[in-house]
C-alpha positions in Angstrom: -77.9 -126.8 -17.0 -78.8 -124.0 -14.5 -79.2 -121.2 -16.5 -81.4 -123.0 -19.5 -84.4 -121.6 -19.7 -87.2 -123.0 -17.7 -89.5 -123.9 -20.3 -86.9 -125.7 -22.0 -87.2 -129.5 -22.5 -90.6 -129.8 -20.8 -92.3 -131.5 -23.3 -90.0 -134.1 -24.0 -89.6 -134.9 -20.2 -90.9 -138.6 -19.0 -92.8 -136.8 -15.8 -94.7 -133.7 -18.1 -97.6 -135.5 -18.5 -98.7 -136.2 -15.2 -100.6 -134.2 -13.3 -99.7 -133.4 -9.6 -102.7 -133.7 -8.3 -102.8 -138.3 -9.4 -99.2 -138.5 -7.8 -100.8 -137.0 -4.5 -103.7 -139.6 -4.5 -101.5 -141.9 -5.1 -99.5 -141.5 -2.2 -102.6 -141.4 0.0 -104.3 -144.5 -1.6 -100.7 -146.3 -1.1 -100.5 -145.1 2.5 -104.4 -146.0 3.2 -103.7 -149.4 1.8 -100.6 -150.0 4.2 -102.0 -148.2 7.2 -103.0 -151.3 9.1 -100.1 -153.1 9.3 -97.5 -153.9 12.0 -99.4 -151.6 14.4 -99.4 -148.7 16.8 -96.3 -146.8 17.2 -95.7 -145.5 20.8 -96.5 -141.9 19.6 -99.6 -142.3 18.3 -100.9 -144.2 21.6 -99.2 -141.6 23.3 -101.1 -138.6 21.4 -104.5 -140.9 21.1 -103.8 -140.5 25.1 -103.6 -136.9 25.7 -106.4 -135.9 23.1 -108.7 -137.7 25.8 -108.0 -135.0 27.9 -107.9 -131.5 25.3 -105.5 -128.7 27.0 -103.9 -125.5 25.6 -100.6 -127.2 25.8 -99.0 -130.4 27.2 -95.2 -130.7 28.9 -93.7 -132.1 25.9 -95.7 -131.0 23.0 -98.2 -128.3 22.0 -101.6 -129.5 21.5 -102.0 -130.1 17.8 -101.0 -133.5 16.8 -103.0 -134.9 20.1 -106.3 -133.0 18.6 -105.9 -134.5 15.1 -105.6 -137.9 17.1 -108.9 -137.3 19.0 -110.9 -135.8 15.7 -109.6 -139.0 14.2 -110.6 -141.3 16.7 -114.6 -139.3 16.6 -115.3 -139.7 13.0 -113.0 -143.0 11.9 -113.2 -144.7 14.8 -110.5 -146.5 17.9 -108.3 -148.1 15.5 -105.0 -147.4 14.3 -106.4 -147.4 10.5 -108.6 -144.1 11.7 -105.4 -142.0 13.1 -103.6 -142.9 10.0 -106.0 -141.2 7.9 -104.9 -137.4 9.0 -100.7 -138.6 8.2 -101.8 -140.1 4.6 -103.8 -136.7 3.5 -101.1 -134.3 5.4 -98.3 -135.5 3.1 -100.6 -135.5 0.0 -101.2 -132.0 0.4 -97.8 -131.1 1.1 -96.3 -133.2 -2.2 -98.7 -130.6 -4.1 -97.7 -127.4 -2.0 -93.9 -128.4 -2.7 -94.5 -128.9 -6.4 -95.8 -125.3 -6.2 -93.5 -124.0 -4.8 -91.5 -125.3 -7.9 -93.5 -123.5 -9.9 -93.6 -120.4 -8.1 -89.9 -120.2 -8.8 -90.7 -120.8 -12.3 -90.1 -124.4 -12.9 -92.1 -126.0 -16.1 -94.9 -128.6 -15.6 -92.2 -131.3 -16.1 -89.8 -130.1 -13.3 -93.3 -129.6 -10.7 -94.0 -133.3 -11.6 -90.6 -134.3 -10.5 -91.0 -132.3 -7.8 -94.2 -133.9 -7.0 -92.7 -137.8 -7.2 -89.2 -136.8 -5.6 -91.3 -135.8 -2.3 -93.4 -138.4 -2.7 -91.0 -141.8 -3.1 -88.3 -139.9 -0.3 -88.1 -141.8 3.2 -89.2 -138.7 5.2 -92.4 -138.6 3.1 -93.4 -142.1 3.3 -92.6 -142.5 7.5 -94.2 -139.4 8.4 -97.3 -140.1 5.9 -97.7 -144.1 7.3 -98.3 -142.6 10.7 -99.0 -139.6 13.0 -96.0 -138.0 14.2 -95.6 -134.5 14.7 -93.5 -134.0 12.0 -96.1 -135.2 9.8 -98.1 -131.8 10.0 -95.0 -129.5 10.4 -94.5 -131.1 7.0 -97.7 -129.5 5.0 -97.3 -126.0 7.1 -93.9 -125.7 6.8 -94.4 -126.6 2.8 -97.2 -123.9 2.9 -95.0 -121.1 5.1 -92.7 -121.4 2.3 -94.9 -121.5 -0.4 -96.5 -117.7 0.7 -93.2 -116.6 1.7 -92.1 -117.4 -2.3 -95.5 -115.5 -3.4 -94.3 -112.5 -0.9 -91.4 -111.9 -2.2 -92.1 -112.7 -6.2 -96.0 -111.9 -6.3 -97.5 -109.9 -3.6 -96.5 -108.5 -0.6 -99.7 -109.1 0.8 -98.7 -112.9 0.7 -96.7 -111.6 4.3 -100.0 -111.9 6.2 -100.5 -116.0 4.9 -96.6 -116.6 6.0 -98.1 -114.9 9.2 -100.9 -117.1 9.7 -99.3 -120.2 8.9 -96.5 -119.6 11.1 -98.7 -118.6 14.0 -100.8 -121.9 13.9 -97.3 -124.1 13.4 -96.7 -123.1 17.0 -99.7 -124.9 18.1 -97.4 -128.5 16.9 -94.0 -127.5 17.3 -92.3 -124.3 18.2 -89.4 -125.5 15.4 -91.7 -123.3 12.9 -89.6 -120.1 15.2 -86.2 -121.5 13.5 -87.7 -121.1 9.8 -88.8 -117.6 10.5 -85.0 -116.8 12.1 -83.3 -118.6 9.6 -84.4 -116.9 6.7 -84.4 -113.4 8.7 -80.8 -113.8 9.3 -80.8 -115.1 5.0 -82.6 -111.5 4.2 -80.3 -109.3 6.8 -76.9 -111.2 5.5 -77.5 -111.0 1.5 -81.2 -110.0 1.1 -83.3 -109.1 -0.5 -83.4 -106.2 2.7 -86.1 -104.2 0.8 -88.6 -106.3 2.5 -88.2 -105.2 5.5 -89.3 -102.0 4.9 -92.7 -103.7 3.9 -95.9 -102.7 5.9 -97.4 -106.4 5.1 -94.1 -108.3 6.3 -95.0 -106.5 9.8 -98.4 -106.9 9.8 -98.0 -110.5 9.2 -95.5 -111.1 12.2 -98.0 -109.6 14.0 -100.7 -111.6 13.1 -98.5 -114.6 13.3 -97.7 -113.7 17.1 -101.6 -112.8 17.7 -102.4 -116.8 16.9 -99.6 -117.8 18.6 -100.5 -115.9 22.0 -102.3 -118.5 23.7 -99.6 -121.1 22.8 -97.1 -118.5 24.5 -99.3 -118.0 27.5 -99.6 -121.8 27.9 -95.3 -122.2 27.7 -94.7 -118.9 30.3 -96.9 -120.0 32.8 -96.0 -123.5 32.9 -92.4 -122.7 33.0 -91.1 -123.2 29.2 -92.1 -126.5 29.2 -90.5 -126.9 25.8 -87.3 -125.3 26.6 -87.2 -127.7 29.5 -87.9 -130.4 27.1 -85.4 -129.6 24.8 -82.4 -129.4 27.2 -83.9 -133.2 28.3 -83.4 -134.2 25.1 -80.2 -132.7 24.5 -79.1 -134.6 27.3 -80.8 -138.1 25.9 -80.0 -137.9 22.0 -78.3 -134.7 21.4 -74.4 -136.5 20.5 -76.4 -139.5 18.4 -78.4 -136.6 16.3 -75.1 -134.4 15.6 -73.3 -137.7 14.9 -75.8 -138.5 11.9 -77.0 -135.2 11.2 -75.0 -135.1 8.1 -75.6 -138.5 6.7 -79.3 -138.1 7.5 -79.9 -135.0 5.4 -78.7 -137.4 2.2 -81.0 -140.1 3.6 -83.6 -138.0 4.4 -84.3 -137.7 0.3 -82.3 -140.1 -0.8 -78.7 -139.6 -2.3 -79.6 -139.3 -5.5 -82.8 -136.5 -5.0 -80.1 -134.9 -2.5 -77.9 -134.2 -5.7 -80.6 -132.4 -6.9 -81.3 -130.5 -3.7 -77.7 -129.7 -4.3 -78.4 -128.2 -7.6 -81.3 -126.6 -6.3 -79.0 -124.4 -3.8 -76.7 -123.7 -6.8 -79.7 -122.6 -8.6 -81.0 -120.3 -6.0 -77.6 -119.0 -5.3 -77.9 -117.1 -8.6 -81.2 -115.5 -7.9 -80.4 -112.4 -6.3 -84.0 -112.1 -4.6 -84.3 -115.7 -3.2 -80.1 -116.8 -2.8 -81.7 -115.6 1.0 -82.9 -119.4 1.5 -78.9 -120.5 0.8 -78.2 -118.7 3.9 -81.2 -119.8 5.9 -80.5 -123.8 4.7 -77.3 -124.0 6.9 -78.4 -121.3 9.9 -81.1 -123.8 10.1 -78.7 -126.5 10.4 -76.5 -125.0 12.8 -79.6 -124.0 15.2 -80.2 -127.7 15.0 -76.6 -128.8 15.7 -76.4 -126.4 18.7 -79.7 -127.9 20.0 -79.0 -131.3 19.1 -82.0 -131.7 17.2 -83.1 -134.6 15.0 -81.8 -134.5 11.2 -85.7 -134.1 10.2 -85.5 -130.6 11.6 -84.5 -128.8 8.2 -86.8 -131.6 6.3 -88.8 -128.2 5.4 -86.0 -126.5 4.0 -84.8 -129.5 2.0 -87.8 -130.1 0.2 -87.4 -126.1 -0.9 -84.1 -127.0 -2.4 -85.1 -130.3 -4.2 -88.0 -128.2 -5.4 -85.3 -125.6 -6.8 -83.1 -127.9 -8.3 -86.4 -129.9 -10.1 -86.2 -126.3 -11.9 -83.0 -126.9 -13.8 -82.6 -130.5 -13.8 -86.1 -130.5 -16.0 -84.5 -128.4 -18.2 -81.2 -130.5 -18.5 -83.2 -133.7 -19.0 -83.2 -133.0 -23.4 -81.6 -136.3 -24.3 -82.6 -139.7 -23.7 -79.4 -140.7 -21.2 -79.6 -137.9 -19.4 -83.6 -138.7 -19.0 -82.6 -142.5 -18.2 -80.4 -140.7 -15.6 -82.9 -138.8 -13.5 -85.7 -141.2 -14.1 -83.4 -143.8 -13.0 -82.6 -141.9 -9.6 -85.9 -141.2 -9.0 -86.8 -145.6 -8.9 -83.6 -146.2 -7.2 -84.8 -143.7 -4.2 -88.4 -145.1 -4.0 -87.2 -148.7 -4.4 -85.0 -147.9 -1.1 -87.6 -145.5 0.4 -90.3 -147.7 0.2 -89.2 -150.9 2.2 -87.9 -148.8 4.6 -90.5 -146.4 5.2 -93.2 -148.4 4.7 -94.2 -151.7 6.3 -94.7 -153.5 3.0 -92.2 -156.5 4.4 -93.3 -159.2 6.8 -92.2 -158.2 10.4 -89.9 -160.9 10.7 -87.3 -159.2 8.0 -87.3 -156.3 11.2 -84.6 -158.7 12.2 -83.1 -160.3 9.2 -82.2 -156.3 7.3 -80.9 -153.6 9.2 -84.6 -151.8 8.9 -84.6 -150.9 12.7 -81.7 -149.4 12.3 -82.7 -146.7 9.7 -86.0 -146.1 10.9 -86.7 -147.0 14.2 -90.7 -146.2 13.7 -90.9 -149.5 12.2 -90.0 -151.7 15.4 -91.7 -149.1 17.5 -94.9 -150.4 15.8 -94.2 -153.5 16.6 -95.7 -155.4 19.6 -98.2 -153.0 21.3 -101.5 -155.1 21.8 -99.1 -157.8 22.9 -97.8 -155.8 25.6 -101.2 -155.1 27.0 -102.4 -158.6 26.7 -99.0 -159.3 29.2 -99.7 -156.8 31.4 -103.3 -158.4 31.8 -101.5 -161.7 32.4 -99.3 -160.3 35.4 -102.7 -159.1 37.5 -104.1 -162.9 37.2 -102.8 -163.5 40.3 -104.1 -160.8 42.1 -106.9 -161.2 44.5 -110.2 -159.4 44.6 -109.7 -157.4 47.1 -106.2 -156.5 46.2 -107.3 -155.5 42.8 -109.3 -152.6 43.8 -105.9 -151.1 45.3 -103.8 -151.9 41.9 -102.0 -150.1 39.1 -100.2 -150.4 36.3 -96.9 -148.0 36.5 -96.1 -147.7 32.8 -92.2 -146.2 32.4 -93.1 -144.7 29.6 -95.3 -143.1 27.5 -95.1 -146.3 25.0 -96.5 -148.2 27.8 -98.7 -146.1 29.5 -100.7 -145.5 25.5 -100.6 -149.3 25.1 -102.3 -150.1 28.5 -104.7 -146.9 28.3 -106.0 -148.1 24.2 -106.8 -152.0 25.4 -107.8 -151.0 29.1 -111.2 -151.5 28.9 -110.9 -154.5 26.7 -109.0 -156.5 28.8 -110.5 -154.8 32.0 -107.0 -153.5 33.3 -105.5 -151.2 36.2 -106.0 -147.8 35.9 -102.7 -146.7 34.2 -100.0 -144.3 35.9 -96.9 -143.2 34.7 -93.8 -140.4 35.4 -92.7 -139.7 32.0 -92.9 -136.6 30.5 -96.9 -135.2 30.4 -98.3 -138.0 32.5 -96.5 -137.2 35.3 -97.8 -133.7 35.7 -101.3 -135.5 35.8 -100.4 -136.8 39.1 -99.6 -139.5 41.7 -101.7 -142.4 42.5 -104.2 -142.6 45.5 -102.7 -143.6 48.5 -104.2 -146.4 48.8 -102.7 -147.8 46.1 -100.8 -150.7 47.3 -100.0 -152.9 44.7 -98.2 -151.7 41.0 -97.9 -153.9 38.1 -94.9 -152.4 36.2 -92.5 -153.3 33.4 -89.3 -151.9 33.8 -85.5 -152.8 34.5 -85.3 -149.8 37.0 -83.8 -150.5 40.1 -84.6 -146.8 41.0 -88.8 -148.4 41.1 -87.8 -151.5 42.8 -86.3 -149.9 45.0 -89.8 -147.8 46.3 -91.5 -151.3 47.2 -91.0 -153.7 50.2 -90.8 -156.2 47.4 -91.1 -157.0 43.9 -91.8 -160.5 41.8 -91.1 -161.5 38.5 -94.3 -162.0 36.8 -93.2 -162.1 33.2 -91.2 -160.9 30.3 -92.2 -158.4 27.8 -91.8 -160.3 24.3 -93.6 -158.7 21.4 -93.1 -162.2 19.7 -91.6 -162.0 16.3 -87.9 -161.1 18.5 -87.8 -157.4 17.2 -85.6 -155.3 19.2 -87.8 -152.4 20.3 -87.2 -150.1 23.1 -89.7 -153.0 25.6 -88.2 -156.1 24.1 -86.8 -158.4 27.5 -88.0 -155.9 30.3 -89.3 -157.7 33.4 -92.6 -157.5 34.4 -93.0 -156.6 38.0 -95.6 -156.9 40.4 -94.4 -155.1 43.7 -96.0 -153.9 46.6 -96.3 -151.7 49.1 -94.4 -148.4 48.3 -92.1 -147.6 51.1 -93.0 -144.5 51.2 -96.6 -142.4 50.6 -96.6 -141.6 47.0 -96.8 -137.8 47.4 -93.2 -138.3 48.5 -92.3 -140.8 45.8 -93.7 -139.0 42.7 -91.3 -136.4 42.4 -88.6 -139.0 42.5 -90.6 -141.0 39.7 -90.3 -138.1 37.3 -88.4 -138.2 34.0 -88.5 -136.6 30.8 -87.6 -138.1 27.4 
């Protein structure tokens, strides 16, 4: 099976025959056509947010994913429909970049096909596609980095200076692009091949990579490592959940039966001399994430490399008609699990009748937004004219604070304040402030008013259990004591 021929088989395999480039359309047509439903998720009212106010760099993330979000917004429009747009054609593109990878390392038309619908029908596909998350574009440039890196070492060492490039923009979404490039350094320096690094172009790229990534840098050392910072917070928040399903996750991240192939795939690459590097760099990168207590999705980039390597194989394997029925049949069985899960193809009731929420907690994170708002709007009713003009909403967190910010001027609400994360460092409310609307169980805010009523309960109203679901809904007032001394104690990151 791994050491057939390439070629072999490809015309009798079920997936030859269609091109790469229909499977990628249609993935975005499916992802356009669902990209209304449920709603907002927190993230994307939290990056809709910051791209009001364009920076260098923000305390928890670097200023990509919040720019894609405004260009979104100024040529689609203020509607979740428009900043689902950018997700759909990000994944599209990476489904074709991963299939050529495959055939970079050879793989016939059949196996890039597979490769092509694998990526497609998996779970991490089909979330990070639905909406924008910044994993969605680490997904196309990390599928790209790798992509030149495979043309560098098997084409053209030129190729070094596009690994370069792309790695130097990555920085400008996620510094995680830094673990690729060490993982497959420590790959080259362990079992090669080390030839490369005696390579002019492999330089020159790292240099042009850390050229694009200056201003990024400059943004992180003069605020302080604001990402280091946020990486110890959520260490502290997450860090023993994501180690506890690390290893189930990077099954369900595919898909058991696509993560057989991946397994073949690192087989496979083991017995290439001048790529078994990328068997190395797999579990560095695991271990980087471990240490860190990073989400499973870290190494997503690297999977899709090894399912891409062991589409090269399997196509050749697949000569008989069981063994055809066999891969074609893992292949549904993945995208018949993928797609209920990662999509919001059910009714948003079944959020609470299948353990959905519990798999992918996007979904109920959708859930609920505009409802929210709409509450908060209910809780100021009551508040007079005069006290208005000395009110606020204080959102907890950054869920809230996007929710409140996308409806505010619909619903004519409180300016909107809050101390998680980035929105803290755009500081404290006037002085004058006086009265807060808030939603939070926090005894730490009650406690930093003379008093605080009940006004309400957040219910998104289908019973989902979200992150907001059953918080009260405050209104206190009078801060105890002037907010330049409470702000600092209002901080959190998360």
């Amino acid at each position: 099976m791994i050491d057939a021929p390439a070629h072999a088989g490809d015309t009798r395999s079920p997936f030859a025959k269609l091109p790469v480039t229909a499977i990628a359309a249609g993935l975005f047509g499916v992802l356009m056509a669902l990209s209304g439903r449920y709603g907002y998720h927190r993230d994307e009212l939290y990056f809709r947010m910051l791209g009001e106010q364009p920076a260098l760099g923000y305390f928890d993330t670097p200023p990509l994913t919040p720019m894609i979000a405004k260009l979104s917004i100024a040529l689609f429009g203020d509607n979740v429909v428009a900043l689902r747009v950018a997700p759909a054609l990000i994944v599209a593109v990476t489904v074709v970049l991963v299939a050529l990878s495959c055939r970079e390392l050879g793989g016939s038309r059949g196996a890039q096909v597979l490769t092509a619908v694998g990526i497609a029908c998996s779970s991490m596909t089909l979330i990070s596609g639905h909406m924008l998350l910044t994993l969605t574009p680490d997904l196309a440039l990390w599928a790209a980095a790798i992509l030149f890196l495979l043309k560098a070492i098997r084409v053209d060492p030129r190729w070094w200076l596009a690994v370069g490039a792309v790695v130097g923009v990555a920085t400008y979404n996620r510094q995680l692009i830094a673990m690729l490039v060490i993982s497959v350094g420590v790959g080259i320096l362990v079992v090669g091949p080390r030839s490369v690094l005696r390579l002019r172009w492999l330089w020159l790229g790292g240099l042009l990579g850390l050229v694009l990534a200056l201003p990024n840098l400059y943004y992180q050392l003069t605020h302080d490592w604001p990402q280091l910072q946020m990486a110890t917070a959520l260490d502290v928040d997450e860090g023993g959940d994501n180690r506890i399903m690390f290893g189930p996750l990077q099954f369900g991240l595919l898909g058991p039966p696509l993560a057989v192939i991946a397994i073949v795939g690192l087989v496979w690459l083991w017995r290439r001399r001048d790529l078994r590097f990328f068997v190395i760099a797999y579990p560095v990168a695991c271990a980087l994430t471990l240490y860190s207590g990073g989400r499973p999705d870290y190494v997503v980039g690297l999977l899709m490399l090894l399912y891409a390597a062991g589409c090269v194989p399997t196509a050749t394997w697949m000569t008989t008609g069981w063994r055809r029925f066999l891969v074609v049949a893992g292949v549904v069985l993945t995208a018949a699990v993928s797609v209920p899960l990662g999509l919001p193809v059910l009714p948003v009731s079944a959020l609470d009748d299948l353990p959905i929420g519990d798999l992918n907690e996007t979904a109920i994170e959708s859930i609920g937004w505009e409802r929210f708002a709409k509450q908060i709007d209910d809780a100021t009713e009551g508040i007079s004219a005069a006290d208005r003009v000395h009110t606020i909403v204080l959102a907890e967190n950054y869920g809230q604070a996007g929710a409140v910010d996308r409806w505010q001027r619909e619903l004519d609400l409180p300016p909107v304040y809050s101390g998680h994360n980035e929105l803290w460092w755009r500081g404290a409310p006037p002085e004058d402030v006086t009265v807060v609307i808030t939603a939070t169980d926090s005894p730490r805010v009650r406690a930093a008013f003379e008093s605080c009523v009940e006004r309400g309960t957040v219910d998104d109203g289908v019973g989902s259990w979200n992150e907001e679901q059953g918080k009260p809904i405050l209104e206190c007032r009078h801060p105890v004591r002037p907010w330049a001394d409470l702000w600092p104690e209002l901080r959190h990151y998360s």
